[in-house]
C-alpha positions as CSV (number, residue, x, y, z in Angstrom):
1,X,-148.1,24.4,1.6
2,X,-145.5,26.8,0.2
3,X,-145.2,27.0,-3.3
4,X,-141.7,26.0,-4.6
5,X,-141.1,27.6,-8.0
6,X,-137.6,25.5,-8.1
7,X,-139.5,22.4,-7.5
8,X,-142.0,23.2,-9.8
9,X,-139.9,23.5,-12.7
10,X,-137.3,20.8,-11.9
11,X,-140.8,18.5,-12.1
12,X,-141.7,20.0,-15.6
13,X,-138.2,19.2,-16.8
14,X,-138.0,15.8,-15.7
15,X,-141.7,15.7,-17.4
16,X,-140.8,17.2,-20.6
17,X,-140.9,15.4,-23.4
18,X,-138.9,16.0,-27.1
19,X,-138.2,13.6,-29.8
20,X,-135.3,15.6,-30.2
21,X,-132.5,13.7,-28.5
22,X,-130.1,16.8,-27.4
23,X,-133.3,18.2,-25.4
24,X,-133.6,14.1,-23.9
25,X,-129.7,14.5,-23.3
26,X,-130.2,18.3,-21.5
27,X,-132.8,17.4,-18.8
28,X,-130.5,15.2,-16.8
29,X,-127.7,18.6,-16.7
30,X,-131.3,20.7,-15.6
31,X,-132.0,18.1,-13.2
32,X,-128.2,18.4,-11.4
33,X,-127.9,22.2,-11.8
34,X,-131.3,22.6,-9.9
35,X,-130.9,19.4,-7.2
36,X,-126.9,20.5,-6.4
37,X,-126.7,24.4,-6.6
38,X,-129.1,26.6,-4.6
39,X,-127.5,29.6,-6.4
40,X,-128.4,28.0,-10.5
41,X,-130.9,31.1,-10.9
42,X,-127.7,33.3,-10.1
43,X,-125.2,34.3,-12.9
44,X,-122.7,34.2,-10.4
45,X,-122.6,30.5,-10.4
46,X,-119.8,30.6,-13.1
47,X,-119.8,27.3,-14.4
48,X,-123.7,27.7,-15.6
49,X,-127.3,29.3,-14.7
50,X,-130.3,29.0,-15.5
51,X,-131.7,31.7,-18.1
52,X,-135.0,32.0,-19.7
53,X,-135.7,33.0,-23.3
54,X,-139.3,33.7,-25.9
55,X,-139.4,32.4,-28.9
56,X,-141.8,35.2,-30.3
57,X,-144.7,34.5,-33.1
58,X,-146.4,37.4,-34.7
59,X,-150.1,38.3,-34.4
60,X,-150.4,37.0,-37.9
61,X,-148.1,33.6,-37.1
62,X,-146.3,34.2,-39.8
63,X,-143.1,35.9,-38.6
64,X,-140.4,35.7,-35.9
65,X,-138.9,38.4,-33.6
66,X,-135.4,37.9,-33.6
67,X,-132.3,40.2,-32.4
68,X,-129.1,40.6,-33.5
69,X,-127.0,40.1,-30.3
70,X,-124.5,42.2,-30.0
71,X,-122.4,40.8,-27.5
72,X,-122.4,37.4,-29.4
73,X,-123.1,38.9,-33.1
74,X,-125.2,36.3,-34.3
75,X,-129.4,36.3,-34.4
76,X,-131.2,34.9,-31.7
77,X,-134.2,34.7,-29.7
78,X,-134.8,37.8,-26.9
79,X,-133.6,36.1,-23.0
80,X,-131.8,36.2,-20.4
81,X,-130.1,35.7,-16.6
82,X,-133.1,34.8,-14.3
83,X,-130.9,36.8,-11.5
84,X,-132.0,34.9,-8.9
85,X,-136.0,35.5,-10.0
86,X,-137.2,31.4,-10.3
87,X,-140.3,32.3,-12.1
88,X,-138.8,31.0,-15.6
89,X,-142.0,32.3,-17.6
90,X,-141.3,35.6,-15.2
91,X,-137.8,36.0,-16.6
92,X,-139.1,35.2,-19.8
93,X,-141.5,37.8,-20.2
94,X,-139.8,40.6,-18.5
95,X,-136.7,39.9,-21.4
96,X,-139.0,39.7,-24.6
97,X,-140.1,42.9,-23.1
98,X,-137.4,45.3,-22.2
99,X,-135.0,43.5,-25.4
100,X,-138.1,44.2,-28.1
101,X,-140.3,46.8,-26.6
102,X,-143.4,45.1,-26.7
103,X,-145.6,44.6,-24.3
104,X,-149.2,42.3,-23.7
105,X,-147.7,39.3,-25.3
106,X,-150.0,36.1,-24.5
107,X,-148.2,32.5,-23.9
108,X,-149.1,30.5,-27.2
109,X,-148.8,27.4,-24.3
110,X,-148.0,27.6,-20.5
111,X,-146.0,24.9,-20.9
112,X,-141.8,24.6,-21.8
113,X,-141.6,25.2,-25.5
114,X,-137.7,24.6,-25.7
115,X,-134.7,23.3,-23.7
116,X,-131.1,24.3,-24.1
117,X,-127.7,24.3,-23.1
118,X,-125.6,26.6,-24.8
119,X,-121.8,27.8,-23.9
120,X,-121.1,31.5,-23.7
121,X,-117.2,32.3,-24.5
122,X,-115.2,34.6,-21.7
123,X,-116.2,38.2,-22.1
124,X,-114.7,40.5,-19.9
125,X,-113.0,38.7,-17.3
126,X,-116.5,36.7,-16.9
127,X,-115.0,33.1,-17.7
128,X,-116.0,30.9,-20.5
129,X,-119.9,29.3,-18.8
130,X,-123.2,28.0,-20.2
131,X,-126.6,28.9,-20.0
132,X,-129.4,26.2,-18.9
133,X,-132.0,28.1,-21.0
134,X,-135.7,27.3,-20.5
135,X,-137.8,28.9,-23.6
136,X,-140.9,29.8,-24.0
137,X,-143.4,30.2,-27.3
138,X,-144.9,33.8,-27.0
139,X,-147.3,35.6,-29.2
140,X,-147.1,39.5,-29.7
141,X,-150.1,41.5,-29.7
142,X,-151.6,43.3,-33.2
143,X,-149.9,45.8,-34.7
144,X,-146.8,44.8,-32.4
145,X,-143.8,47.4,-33.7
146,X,-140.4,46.2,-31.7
147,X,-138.0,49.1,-30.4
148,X,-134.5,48.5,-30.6
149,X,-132.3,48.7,-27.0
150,X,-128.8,48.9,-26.2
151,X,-128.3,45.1,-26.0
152,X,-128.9,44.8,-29.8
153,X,-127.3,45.8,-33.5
154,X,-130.7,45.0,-34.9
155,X,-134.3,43.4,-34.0
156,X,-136.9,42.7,-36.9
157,X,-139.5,40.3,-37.4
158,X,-138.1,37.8,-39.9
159,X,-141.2,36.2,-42.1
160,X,-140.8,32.3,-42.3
161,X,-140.2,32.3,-46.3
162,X,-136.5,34.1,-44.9
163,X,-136.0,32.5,-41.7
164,X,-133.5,29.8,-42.5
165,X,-130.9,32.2,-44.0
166,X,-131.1,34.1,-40.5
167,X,-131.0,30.8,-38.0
168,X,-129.1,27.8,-39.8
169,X,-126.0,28.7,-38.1
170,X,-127.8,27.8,-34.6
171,X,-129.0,24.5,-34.6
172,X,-131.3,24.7,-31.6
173,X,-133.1,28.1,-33.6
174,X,-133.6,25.6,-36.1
175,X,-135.3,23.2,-33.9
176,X,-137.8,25.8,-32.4
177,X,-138.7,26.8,-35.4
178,X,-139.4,23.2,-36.6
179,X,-141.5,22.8,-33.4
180,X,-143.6,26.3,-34.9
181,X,-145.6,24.9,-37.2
182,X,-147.9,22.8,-34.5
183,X,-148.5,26.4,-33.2
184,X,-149.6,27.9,-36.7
């Protein structure tokens, strides 16, 4: 039997469960994008692609890893395109790794920590499209230090007593942060 990553995560979305209702209202979208376009783990799909970011816990679980994106100038969680790779947690990893610097970090769950659907505006002739994010919660090893890359203005570990100020402007930061605290 040949192992069908596509399938496999196209049956965890349908089997995903949130009692928020915008994550209830994404998995239909995740459902079409994977059933109708063999080319949703390519970026050049330019309505929308699949992407895969890490919500990422300190050793202590006290903390988050967040950047400051440059292209998009706001804080967010380390991700990115899949670029055809349909390993999500794959793509997941190898992003919190080469956007903080870190390596050994250990799945706090193997399973879907966050769904999203986010627009990205046009950016160098690449037109206005959305990202069919599939995050996942990470934890960083002991004594973690994060390295900053090109991709970013800044990248710190933001302690929860200071975390709102950093992610009320995105509302789906908000929720995975909300969903941290079964975790801690």
């Amino acid at each position: 039997m040949e192992f069908n990553l596509r399938e496999k995560l196209l049956t965890e979305i349908k089997e995903y469960q949130s009692e928020y209702k915008e994550e209830q209202a994404f998995k239909p979208r995740f459902e079409s994008l994977l059933s109708n376009y063999e080319n949703c783990f390519e970026r050049s799909l330019l309505m929308g692609h699949i992407t895969a970011s890490a919500w990422i816990l300190n050793h202590k679980r006290d903390s988050i890893l967040l950047l400051h994106h440059a292209k998009l100038n706001k804080w967010l969680q380390p991700g990115g395109h899949a670029d055809g790779d349909e390993n999500v947690r794959a793509v997941a990893l190898k992003e919190a790794e080469e956007e903080t610097g870190i390596s050994d970090f250990v799945f706090a769950s193997n399973q879907i920590f966050d769904l999203d659907i986010h627009t990205i505006p046009e950016r160098k002739g690449v037109p206005e499209h959305e990202h069919y994010d599939v995050r996942f919660l990470l934890v960083a090893p002991e004594r973690a230090v994060p390295q900053l890359n090109h991709e970013s203005n800044d990248l710190k570990w933001i302690h929860f007593s200071n975390l709102k100020e950093k992610i009320s402007h995105e509302p789906s930061l908000v929720r995975m942060y909300a969903k941290t605290k079964q975790f801690i």
